[in-house]
N, C-alpha and C positions, 0 to 999 in steps of 0.2 A: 443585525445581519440575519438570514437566512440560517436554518439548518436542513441539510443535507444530508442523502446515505449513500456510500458507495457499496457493494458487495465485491468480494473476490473469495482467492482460496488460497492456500497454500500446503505444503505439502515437503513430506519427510521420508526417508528409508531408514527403518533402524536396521540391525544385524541383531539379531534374537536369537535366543538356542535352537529352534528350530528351523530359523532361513533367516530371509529377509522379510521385513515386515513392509508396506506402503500404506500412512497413514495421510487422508486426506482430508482438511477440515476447510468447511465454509467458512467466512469472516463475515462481517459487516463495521464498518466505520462511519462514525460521522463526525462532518464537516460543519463547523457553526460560523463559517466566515462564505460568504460566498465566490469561491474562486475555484476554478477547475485544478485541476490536479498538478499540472505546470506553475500554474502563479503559488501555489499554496508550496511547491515544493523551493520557487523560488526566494519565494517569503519567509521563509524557513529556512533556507541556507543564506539568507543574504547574498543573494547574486539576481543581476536582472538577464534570466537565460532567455529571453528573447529580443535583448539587445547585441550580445555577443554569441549565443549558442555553446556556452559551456559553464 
C-alpha cells in the first residue's frame, strides 16, 4: 500500500500561575494504507459509515 501524510494541529488552554496559557502544536500522521480519512476511520471502528452514516 501507499504511504501517506496528513498535517493538522491541535491545541490546549492550561490555567498557569500567571493566566491562561494557549498552547498550539502542529502534527503530522501517516497513513500506510491507502484510504482517506472516512474508510480508515471506518476500518478501524468496524462499521461501514457509508452504508448506513453512523
Amino acid at each position: 500500500g501507499a504511504i501517506g501524510l496528513a498535517s493538522g494541529f491541535y491545541q490546549i488552554i492550561v490555567l498557569c500561575g500567571r493566566g491562561l496559557t494557549l498552547n498550539i502544536n502542529k502534527s503530522f500522521v501517516s497513513f500506510y494504507q491507502n484510504y482517506n480519512l472516512v474508510q480508515f476511520l471506518s476500518c478501524y471502528m468496524g462499521r461501514d459509515t457509508q452504508k448506513n452514516g453512523s
